[in-house]
C-alpha positions in Angstrom: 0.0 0.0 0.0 0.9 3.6 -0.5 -0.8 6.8 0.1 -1.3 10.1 -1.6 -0.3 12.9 -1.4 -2.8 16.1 -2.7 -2.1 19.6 -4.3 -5.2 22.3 -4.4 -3.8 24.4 -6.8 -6.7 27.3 -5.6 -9.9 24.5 -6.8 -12.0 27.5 -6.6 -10.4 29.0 -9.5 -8.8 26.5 -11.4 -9.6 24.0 -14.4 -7.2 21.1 -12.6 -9.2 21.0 -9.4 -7.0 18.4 -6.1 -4.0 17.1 -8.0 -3.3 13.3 -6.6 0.2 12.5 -6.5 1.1 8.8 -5.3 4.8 7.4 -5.0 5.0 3.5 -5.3 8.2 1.1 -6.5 7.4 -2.6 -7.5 8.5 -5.1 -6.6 11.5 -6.9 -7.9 11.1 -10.3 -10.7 14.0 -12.1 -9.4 16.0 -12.0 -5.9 19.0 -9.9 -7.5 15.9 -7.7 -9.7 15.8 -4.0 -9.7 13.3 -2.2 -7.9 11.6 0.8 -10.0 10.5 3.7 -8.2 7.1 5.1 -9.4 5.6 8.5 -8.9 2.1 9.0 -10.5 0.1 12.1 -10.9 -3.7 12.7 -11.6 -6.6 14.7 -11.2 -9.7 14.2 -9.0 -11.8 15.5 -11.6 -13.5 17.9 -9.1 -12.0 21.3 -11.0 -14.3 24.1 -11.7 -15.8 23.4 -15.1 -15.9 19.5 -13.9 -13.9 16.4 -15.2 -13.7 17.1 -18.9 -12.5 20.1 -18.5 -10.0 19.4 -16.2 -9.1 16.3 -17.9 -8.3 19.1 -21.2 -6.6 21.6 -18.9 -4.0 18.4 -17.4 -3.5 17.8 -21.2 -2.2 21.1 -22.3 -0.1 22.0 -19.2 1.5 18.6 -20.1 1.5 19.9 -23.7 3.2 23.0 -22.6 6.1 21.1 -20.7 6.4 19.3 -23.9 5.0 15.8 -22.6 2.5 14.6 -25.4 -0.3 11.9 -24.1 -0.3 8.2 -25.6 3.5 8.2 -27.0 6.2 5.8 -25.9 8.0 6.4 -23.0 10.2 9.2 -22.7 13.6 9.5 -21.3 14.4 13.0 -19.9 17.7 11.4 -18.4 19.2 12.1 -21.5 18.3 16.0 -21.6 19.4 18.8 -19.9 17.0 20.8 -21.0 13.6 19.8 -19.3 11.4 21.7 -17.4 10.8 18.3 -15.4 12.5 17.9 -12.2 12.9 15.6 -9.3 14.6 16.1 -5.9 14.8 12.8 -4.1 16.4 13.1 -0.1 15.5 12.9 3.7 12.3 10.6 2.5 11.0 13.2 0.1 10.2 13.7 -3.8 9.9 16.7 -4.4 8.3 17.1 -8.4 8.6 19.8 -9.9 6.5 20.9 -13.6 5.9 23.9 -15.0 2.6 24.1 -13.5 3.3 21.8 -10.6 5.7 21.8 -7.5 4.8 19.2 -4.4 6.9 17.0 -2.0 5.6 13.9 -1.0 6.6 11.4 1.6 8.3 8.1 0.2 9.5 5.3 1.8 13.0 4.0 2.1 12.7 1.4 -0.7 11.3 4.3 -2.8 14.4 6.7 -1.9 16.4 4.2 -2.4 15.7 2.5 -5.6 15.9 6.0 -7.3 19.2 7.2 -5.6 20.6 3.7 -6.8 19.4 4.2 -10.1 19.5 7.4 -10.9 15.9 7.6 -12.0 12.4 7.7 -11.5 9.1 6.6 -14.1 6.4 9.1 -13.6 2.9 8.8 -15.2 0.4 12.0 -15.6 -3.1 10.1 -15.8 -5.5 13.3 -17.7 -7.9 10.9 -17.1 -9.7 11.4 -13.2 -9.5 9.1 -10.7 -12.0 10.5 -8.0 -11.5 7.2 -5.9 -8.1 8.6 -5.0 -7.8 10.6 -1.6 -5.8 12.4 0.3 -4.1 10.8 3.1 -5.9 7.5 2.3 -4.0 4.3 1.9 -4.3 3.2 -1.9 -4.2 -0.5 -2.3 -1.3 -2.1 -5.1 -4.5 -4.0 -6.3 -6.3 -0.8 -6.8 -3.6 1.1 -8.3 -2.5 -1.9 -10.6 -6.0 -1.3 -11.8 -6.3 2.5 -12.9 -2.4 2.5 -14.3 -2.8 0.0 -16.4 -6.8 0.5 -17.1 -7.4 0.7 -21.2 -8.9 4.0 -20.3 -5.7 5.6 -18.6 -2.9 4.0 -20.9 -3.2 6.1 -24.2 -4.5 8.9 -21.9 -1.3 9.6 -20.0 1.9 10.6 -20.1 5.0 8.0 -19.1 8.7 9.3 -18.7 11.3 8.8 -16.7 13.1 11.3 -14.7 16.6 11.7 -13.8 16.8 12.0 -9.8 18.4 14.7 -8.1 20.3 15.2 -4.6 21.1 17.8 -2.6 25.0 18.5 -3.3 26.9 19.0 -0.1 
């Protein structure tokens, strides 16, 4: 299990409405396997002009960071030049988008993973997942479900991240 973590960004006013973001890693296929740290992000679908809108609105900020919906996976470890970001220390990711910046609790395996590898896959779902909550444990079963839901799949973006630290 893993919980979320939410981001308001003013749900009075905007389009997005409570941004879910949820941090998971699998688990590994063989005893030596590597484990993959996951960070998803999606919408509740309870913005001001309702899902649809919202679902559009997610779409074109991703547009705008150049992220395109239903592609292969792409690798901004290879680019310097990304307005993606991820900070990874003291049990925190901190994600950072153009029209996003939140910090989210992870667990040690998560931390980690992604220190060890250098790199993180995140998914932005457009499409809503209302069953997602703040604070509230999210089962693997449950989460297995709406990431790899026929729905969600051609909907969303997939990339992977390099990871940062904090230089000392």
């Amino acid at each position: 299990m893993t919980s979320s973590t939410a981001v308001k960004p003013e749900q009075q006013r905007s389009l997005l409405g409570t941004l879910i973001i949820i941090p998971w890693a699998n688990e590994p296929a063989t005893e030596n396997g590597a484990v993959t740290p996951f960070l998803l992000v999606c919408s509740r679908g309870d913005g001001r002009d309702g899902p649809e809108a919202g679902t559009e609105a997610l779409r074109a900020e991703l547009a705008k960071a150049g992220l395109s919906t239903g592609g292969a996976v792409e690798d901004l470890t290879r680019t310097s030049r990304s307005s993606i970001s991820l900070l990874v220390e003291a049990g925190q990711a901190v994600l950072s988008l153009p029209f996003l910046h939140v910090q989210c609790p992870v667990s040690s395996a998560w931390q980690q993973a992604a220190q060890e590898s250098g790199q993180a896959f995140l998914i932005c779902a457009t499409r809503p997942w209302p069953e997602a909550v703040q604070g509230k444990d999210v089962g693997a079963e449950q989460l297995r479900a709406f990431v790899s839901d026929e729905r969600t799949v051609p909907s969303s973006v997939r990339c992977l991240l390099p990871v940062r630290r904090v230089r000392t």
